[in-house]
N, C-alpha and C positions, 0 to 999 in steps of 0.2 A: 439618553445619550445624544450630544450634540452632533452632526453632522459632517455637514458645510462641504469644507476642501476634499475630508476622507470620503463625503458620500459621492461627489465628482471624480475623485480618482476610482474610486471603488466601481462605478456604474463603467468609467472606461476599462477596468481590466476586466468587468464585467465582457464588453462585446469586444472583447483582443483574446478573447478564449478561443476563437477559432484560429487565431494565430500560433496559438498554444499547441492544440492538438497535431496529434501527429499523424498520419496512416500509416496502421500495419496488418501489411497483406497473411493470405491465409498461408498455412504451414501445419508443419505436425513437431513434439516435443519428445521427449520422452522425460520423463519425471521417474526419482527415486528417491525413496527413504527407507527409513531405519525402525522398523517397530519394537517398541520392546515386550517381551515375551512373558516378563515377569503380571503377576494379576496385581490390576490397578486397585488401590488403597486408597487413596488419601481422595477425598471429596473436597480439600480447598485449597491442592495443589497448583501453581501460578504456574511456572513456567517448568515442563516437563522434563526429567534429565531421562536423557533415551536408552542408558544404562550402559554396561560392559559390554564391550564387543561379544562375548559369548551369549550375554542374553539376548544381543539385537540380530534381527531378520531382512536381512534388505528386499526392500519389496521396488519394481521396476512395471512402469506400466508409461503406454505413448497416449497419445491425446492429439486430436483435431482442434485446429486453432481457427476458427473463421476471422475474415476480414473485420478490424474494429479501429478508431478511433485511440488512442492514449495520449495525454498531457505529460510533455517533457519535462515535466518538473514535479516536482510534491506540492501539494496543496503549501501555501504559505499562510502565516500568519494573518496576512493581510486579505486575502481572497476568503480565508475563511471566517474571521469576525465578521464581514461586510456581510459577510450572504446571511449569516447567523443574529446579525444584528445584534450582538450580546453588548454588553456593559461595559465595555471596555475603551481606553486611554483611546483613540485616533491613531493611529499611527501607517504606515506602510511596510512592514513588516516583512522584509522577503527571507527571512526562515520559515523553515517546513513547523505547519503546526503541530504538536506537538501536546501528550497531557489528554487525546481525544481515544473514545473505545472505539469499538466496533461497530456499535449503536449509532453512537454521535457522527461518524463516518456517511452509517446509511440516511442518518436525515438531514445530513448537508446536502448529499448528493440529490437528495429529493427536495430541497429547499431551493437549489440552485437549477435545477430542472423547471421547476413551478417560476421561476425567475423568466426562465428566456424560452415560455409556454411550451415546455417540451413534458412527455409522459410521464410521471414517476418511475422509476425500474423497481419498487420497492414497495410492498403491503406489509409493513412491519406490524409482528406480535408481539403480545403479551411474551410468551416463550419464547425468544431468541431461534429458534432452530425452526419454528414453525413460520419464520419471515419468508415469507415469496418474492422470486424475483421473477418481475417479469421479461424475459429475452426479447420479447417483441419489441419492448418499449422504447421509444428513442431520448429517453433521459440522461443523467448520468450516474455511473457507477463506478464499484470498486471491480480492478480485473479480479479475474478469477486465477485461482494460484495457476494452472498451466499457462494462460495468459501472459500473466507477469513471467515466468522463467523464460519464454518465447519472447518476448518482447524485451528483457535484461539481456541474453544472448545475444541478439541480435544478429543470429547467422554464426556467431564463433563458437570455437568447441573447449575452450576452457572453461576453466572455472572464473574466471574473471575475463574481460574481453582487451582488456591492459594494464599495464603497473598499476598496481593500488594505491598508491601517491598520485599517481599523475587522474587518478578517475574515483576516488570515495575519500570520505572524512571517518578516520576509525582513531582507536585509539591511540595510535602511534604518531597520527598529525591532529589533531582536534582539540588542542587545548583542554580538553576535557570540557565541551561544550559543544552545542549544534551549530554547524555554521550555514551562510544564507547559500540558497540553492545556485545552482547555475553556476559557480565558480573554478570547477575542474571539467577535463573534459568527458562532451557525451558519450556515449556507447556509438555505432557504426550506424543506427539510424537514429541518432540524431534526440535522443534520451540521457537524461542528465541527474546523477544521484540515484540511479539505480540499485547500488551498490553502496553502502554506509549512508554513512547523515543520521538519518532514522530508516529504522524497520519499517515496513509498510502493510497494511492489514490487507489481505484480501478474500475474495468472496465465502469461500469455501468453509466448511465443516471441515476439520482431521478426521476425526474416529470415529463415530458417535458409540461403536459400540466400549470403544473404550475411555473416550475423553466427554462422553457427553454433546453439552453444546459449545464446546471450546473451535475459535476460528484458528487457522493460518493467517501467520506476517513474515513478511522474507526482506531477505537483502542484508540485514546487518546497519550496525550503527554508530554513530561517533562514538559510544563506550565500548567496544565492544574490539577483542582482539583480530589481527591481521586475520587468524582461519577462521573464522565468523562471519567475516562479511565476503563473500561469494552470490553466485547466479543459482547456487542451489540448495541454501540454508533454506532452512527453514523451521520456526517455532511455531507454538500454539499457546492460545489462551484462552478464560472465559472473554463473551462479547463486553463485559463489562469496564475490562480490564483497562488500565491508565499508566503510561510512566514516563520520562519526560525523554526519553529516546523512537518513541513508537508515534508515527504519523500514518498517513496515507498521500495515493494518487489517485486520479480518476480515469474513468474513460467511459466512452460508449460506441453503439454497433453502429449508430450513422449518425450523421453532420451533411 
């Protein structure tokens, strides 16, 4: 792969990352979903339907948010080839990438880490579910799902924090395509695309006793209808999983 112009822009958006990040201070959440009750079948079930309101169980639990770092934006295209060095055309790319698993997620974020000599957060296994994360570390990483919903809120108590037009790309304005980030406005501190574009992976296991090693991705996406994309959606899949709507963000505990 040739370089040149893309590897000088690429090394500057490299050190404009601390420009990027944002602080967000410590807080509590409360988080809730919907289990279903019915006994899990299918071993290469994609994306899980949570069943009939008679069969689902809303389960409700809060969570402690410590002080952390997060990037206003979704990884883009462009930040992500550079770090990854892959095979690909030159370009600048400010779409959210897009097409990447779970996997591919955690070793960017440790590729990009190893970049600007910071710890890896990440001892990735064989197993998917047997990967360690180290909290100590001051690399970067994926939030963790309380994280992300704490950080999408932003202090507001709906389900969105403003008009869905005026703050996500879903299926009602999106051409039926991803559009580049940063174009509508942020959430109340200052986060962009929280809500539609792409779904965004984060750290967490769902079930294990019922999904295995399938992660959470939240937020909702340009395919995806108005009640979909919300601060408290949320699906699951295996770490492997790929599709041209599901991205990520980063962040970490210091800077």
């Amino acid at each position: 792969m040739t370089m040149g112009k893309y590897e000088s822009n690429g090394e500057h958006l490299i050190k404009d990352l601390i420009n990027l990040m944002v602080p967000i201070e410590s807080g509590t959440v409360e988080l809730r979903d919907y289990i279903n009750m019915n006994k899990w079948l299918s071993s290469d079930y994609t994306l899980a339907d949570p069943g009939r309101k008679s069969d689902r169980k809303v389960v409700t639990w809060t969570a402690s948010i410590e002080p952390f770092y997060v990037m206003k934006y979704q990884v883009t295209q462009h930040l992500y080839h550079f770090v990854m060095h892959d095979d690909v055309e030159p370009n600048e790319n400010k779409q959210p990438i897009t097409d990447v698993s779970w996997l591919d997620s955690l070793v960017f974020c440790n590729k990009l880490s190893r970049i600007l000599d910071r710890t890896e957060c990440y001892t990735i296994a064989h197993e998917s579910e047997k990967t360690i994360y180290n909290k100590d570390a001051n690399g970067f990483r994926l939030l963790t799902d309380a994280e992300w919903q704490y950080a999408c809120k932003a202090g507001t108590k709906g389900y969105r924090y403003d008009e869905i037009d005026k703050i996500a790309w879903y299926k009602g304005n999106s051409n039926g395509s991803v559009q580049q980030v940063g174009k509508l406005l942020p959430n109340p501190w200052g986060l962009y695309d929280m809500i539609g574009n792409v779904w965004e992976w984060c750290w967490d296991l769902y079930d294990t006793k019922r999904y295995g090693n399938y992660r959470v991705f939240r937020g909702g996406s340009w395919a995806e209808v108005e009640n979909n994309c919300g601060s408290t959606i949320r699906r699951k899949s295996m770490p492997d999983f790929k599709t041209d709507d599901l991205g990520f963000r980063i962040a970490c505990g210091k800077y």
